[in-house]
N, CA and C of each residue as an Amber inpcrd file, in Angstrom:
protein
   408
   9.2900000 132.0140000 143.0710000  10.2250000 131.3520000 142.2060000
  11.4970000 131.0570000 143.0050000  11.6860000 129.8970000 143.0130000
  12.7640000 129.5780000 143.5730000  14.4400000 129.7050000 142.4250000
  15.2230000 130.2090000 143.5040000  16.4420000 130.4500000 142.6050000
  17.7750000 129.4580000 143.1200000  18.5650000 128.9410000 142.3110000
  20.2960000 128.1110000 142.5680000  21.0620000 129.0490000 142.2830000
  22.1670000 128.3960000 142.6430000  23.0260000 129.0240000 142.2090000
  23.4680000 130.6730000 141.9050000  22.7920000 131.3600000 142.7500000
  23.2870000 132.6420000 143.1190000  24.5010000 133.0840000 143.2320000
  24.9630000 133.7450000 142.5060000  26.2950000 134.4270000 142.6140000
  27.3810000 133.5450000 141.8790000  27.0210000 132.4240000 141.2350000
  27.7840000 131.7010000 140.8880000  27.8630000 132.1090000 139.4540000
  28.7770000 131.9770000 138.3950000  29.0140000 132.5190000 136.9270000
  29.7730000 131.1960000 136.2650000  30.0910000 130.1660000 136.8250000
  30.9220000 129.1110000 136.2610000  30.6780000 127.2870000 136.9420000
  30.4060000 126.8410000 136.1760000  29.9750000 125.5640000 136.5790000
  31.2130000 124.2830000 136.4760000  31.4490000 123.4220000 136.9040000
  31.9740000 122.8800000 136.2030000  32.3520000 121.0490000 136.5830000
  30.9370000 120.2050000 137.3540000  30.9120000 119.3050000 136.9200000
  29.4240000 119.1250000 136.7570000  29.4560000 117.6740000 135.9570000
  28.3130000 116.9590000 136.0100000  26.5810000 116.7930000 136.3330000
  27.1620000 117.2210000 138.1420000  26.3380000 116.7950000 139.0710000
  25.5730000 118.0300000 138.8220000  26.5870000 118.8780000 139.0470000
  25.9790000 121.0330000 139.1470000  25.2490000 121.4800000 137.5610000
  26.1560000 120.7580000 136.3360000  25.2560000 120.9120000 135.4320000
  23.9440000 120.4770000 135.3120000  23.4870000 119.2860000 135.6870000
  22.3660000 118.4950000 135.8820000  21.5410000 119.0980000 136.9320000
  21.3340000 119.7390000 138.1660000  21.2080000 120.4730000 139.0370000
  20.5170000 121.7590000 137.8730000  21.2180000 122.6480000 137.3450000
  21.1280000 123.7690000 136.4720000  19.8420000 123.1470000 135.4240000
  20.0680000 122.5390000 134.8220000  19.0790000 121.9650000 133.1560000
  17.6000000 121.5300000 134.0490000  17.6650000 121.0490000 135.1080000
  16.7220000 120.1350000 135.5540000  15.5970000 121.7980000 135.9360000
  16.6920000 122.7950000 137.0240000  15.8720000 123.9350000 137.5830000
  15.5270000 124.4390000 136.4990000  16.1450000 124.5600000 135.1070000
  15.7200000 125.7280000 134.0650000  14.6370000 124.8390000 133.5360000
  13.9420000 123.3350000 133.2320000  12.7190000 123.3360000 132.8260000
  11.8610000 123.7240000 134.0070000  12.0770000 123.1920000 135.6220000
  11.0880000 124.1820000 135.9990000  10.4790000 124.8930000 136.0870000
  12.0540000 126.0170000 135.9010000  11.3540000 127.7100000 135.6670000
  10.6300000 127.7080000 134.2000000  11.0000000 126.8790000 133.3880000
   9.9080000 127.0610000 132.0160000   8.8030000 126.5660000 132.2210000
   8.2440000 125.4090000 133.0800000   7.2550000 125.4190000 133.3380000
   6.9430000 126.1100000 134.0420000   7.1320000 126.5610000 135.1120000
   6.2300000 127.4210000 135.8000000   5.8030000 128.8230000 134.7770000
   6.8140000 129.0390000 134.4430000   6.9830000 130.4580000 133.5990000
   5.4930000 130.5560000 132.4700000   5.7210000 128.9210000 131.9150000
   4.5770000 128.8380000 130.6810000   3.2980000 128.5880000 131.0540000
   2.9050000 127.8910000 132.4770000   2.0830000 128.0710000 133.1920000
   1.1930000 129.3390000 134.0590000   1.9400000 130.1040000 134.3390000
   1.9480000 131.5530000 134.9160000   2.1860000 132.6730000 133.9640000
   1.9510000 132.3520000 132.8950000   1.6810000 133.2400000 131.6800000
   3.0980000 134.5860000 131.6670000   4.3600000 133.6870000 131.5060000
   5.1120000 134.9120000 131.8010000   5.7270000 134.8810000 130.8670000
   5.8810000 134.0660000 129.7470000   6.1640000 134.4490000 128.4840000
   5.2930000 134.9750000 127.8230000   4.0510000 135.5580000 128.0160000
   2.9510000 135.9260000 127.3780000   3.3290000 136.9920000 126.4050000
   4.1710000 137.7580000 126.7650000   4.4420000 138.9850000 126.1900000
   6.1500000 139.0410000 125.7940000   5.8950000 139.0310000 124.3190000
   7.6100000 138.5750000 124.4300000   8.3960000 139.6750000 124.1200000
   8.1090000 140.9750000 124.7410000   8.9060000 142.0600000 125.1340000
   9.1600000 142.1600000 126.7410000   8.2370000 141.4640000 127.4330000
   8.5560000 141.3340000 129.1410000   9.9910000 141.2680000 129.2770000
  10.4420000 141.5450000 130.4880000  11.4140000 141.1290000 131.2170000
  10.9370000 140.7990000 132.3050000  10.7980000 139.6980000 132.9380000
  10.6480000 139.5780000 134.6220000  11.4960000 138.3660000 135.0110000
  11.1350000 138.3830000 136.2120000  11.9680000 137.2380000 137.3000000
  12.3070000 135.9560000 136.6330000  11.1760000 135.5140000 135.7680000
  11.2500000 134.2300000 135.0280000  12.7910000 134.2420000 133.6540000
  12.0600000 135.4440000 133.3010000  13.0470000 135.4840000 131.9390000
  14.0630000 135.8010000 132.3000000  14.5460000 136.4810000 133.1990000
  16.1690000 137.0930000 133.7150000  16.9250000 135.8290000 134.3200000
  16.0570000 134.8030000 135.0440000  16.8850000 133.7700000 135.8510000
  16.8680000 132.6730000 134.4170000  16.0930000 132.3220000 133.8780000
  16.4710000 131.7450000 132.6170000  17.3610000 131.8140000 131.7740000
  17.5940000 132.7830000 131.6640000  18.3170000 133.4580000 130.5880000
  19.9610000 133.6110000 131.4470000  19.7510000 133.9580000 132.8440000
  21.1540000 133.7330000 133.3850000  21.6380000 132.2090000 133.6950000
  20.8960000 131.9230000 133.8030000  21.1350000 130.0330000 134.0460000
  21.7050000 129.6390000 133.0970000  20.8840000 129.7360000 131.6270000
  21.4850000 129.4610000 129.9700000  22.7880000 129.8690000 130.4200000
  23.5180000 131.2020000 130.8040000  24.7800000 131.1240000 130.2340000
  25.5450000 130.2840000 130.7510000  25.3230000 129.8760000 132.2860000
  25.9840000 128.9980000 132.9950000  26.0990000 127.9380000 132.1780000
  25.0640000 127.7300000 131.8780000  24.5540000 126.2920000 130.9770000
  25.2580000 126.3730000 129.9980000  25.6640000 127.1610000 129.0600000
  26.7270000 127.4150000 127.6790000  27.5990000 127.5530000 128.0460000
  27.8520000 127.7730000 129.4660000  29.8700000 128.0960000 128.9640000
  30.2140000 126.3890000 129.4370000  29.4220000 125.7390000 130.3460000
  29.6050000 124.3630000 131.2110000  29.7200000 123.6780000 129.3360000
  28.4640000 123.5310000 128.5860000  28.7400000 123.1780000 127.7770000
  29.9130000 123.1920000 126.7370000  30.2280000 124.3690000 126.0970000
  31.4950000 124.8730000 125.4540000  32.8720000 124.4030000 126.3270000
  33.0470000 124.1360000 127.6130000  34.2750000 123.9460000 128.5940000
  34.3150000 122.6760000 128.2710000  33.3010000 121.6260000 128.6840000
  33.9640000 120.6290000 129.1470000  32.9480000 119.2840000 128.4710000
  31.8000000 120.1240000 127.6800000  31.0270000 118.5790000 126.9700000
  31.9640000 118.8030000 124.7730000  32.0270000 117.4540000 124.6100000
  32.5690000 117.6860000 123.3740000  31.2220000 117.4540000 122.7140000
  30.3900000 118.1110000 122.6470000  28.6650000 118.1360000 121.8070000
  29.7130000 118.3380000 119.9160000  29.0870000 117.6440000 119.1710000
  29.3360000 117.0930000 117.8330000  28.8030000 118.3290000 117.3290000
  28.9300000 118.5610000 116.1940000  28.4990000 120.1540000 115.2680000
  27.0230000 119.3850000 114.6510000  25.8830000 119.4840000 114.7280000
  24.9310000 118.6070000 113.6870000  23.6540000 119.9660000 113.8260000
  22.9080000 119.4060000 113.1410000  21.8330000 120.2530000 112.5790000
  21.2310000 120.4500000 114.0320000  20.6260000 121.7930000 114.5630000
  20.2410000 122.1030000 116.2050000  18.6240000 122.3140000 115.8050000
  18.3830000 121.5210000 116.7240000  16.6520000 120.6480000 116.7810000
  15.8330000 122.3660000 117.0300000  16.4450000 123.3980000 117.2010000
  15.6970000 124.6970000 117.2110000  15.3050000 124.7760000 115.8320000
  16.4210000 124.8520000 115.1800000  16.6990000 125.3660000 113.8630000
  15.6350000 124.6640000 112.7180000  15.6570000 123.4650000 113.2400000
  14.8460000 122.5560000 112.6590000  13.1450000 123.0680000 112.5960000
  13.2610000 123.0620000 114.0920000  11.9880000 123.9340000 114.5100000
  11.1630000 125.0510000 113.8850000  12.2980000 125.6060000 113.8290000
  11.8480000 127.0750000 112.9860000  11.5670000 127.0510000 111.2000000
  12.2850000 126.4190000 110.6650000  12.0030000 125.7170000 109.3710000
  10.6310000 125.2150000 109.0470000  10.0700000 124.0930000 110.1520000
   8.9770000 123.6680000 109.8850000   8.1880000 124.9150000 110.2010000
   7.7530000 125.6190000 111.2500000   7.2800000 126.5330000 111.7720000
   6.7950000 127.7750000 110.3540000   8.0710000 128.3820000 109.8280000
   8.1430000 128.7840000 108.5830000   7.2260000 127.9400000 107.5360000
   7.3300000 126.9640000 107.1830000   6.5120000 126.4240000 105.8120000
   5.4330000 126.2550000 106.1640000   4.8140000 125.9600000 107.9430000
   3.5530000 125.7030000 108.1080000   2.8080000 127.0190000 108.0500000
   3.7780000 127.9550000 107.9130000   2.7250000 129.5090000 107.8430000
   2.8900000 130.0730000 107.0130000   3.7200000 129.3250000 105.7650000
   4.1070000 129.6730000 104.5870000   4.6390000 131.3040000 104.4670000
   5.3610000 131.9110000 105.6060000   6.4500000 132.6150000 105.6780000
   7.8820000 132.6980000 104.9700000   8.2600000 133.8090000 104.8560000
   9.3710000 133.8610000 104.1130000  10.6020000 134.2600000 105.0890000
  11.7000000 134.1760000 105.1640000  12.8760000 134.5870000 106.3130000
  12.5330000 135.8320000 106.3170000  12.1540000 136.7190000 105.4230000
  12.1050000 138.3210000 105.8200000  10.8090000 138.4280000 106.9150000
   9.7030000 137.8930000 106.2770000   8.3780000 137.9860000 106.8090000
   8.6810000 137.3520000 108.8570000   9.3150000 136.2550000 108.9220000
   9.7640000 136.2730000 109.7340000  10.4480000 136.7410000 110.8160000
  11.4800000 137.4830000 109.9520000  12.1720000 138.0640000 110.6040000
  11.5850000 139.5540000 111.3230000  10.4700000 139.9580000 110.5510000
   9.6900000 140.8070000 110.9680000   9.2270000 140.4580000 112.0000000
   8.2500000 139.3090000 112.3900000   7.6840000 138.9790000 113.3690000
   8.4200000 138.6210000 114.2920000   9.8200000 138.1890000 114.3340000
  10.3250000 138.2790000 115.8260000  11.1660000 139.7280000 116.0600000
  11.1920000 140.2770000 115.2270000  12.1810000 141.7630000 115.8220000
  13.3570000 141.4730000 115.3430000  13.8850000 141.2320000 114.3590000
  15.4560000 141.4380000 113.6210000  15.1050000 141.2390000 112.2330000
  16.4450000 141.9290000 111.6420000  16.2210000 141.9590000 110.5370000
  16.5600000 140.5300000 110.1960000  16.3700000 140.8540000 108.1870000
  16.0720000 139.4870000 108.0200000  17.8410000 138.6450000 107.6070000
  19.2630000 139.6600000 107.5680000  20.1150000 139.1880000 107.7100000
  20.4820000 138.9490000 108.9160000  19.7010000 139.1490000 110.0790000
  20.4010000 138.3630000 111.3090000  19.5860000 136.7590000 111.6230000
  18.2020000 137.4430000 110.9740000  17.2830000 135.7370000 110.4720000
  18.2760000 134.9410000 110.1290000  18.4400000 135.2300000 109.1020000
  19.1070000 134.1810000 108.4040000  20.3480000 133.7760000 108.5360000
  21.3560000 134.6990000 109.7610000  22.4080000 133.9950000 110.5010000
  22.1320000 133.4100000 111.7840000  21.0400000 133.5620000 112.0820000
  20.3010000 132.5500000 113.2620000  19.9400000 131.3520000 112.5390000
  19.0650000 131.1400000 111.7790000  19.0490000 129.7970000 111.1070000
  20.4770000 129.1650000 110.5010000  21.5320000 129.6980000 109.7940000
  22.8500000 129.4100000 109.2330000  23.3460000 128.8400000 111.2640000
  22.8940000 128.6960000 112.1610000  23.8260000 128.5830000 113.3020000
  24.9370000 129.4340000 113.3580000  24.8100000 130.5130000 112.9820000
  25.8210000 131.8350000 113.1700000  25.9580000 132.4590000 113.8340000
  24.7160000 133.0430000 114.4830000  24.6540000 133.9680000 115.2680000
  23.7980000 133.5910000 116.5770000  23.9190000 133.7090000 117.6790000
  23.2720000 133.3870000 118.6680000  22.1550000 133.8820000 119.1580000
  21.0710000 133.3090000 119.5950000  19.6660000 133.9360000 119.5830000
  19.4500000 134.3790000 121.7170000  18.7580000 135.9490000 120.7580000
  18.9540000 136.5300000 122.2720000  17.5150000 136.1580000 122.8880000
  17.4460000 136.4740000 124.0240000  15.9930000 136.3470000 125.3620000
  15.5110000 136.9560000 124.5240000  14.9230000 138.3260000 123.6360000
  14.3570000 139.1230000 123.2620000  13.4200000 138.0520000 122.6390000
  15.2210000 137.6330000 120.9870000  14.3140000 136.8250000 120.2350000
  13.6210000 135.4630000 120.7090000  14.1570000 134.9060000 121.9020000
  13.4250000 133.2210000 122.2360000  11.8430000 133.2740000 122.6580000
  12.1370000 135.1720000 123.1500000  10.4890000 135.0050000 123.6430000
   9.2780000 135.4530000 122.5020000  10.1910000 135.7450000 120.8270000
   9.2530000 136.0380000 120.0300000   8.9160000 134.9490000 119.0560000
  10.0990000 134.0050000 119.5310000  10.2520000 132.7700000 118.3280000
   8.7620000 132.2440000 119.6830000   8.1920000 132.2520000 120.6890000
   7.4680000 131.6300000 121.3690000   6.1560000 131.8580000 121.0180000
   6.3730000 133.2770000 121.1760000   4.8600000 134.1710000 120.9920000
   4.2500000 133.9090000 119.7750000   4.9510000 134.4730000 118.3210000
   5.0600000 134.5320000 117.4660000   4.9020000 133.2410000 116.5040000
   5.5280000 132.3210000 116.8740000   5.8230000 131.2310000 115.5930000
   5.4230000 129.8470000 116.7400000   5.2050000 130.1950000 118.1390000
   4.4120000 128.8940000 118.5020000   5.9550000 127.7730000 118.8370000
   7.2600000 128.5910000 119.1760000   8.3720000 127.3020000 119.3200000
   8.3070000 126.6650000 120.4470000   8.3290000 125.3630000 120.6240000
   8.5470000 125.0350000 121.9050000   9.5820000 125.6790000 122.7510000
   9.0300000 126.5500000 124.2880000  10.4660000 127.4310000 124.7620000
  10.6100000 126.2240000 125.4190000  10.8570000 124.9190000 126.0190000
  11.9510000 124.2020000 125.8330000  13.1360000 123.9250000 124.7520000
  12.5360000 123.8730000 124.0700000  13.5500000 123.8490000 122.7470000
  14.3290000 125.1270000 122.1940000  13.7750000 126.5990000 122.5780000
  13.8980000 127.4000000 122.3110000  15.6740000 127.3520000 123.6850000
  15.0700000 127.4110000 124.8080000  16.0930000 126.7870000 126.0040000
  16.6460000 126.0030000 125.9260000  16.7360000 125.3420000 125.2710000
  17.9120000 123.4960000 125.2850000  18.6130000 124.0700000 124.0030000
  18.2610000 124.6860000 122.7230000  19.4230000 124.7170000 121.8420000
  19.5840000 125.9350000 121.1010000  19.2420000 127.3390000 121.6680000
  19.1150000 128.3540000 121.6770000  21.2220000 128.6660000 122.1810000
């Protein structure tokens, strides 16, 4: 697995963000290819550099893109996901590991969804982890 941006914690143009988004679908493909989300209690090489990239990727975002407040294409995700298995937010919330009031401040866009949960919203409910990665 190839790694960027080592040692770095702060991004802050354009070029370096684009650089960052482009390596993190890599590592999701390779990752979803090489069966390393398989288990969405793992921690390995895949999920740790992902998951450190994201923050780069969120604070670059929060600094310096003015992104509009609108409904987040995860959230969306998980909704359909829910009615196609005719789940309830609790029943859910069971199956990824939180309770069902932090469910339901993850769907409200309240609360921010951890590596734990992106790799159970994967396992579990079938989310695209691109999508789980782009608006997570």
């Amino acid at each position: 697995m190839k790694k960027i941006l080592e040692g770095v914690t702060r991004i802050t143009t354009p070029i370096e963000f684009d650089l960052l988004t482009h390596h993190i679908e890599t590592l999701i493909q390779e990752a979803t290819s090489g069966g390393h989300f398989a288990n969405p209690n793992a921690s390995n090489e895949y999920t740790q550099e992902i998951a450190r990239l994201g923050k780069i990727g969120a604070r670059y975002e929060d600094e310096f893109l003015n992104l509009s407040i609108n409904r987040n294409p995860l959230l969306d995700e998980l909704d359909v996901a829910l009615k196609l298995r005719g789940l309830t937010q609790k029943k859910a919330a069971a199956l990824i590991g939180v309770t069902e009031p932090t469910f339901s401040a993850v769907l409200r866009g309240k609360k921010y969804i951890t590596m734990r949960m992106a790799k159970r919203m994967y396992s579990e409910l079938q989310i695209n982890p691109q999508v789980i990665l782009q608006y997570a």
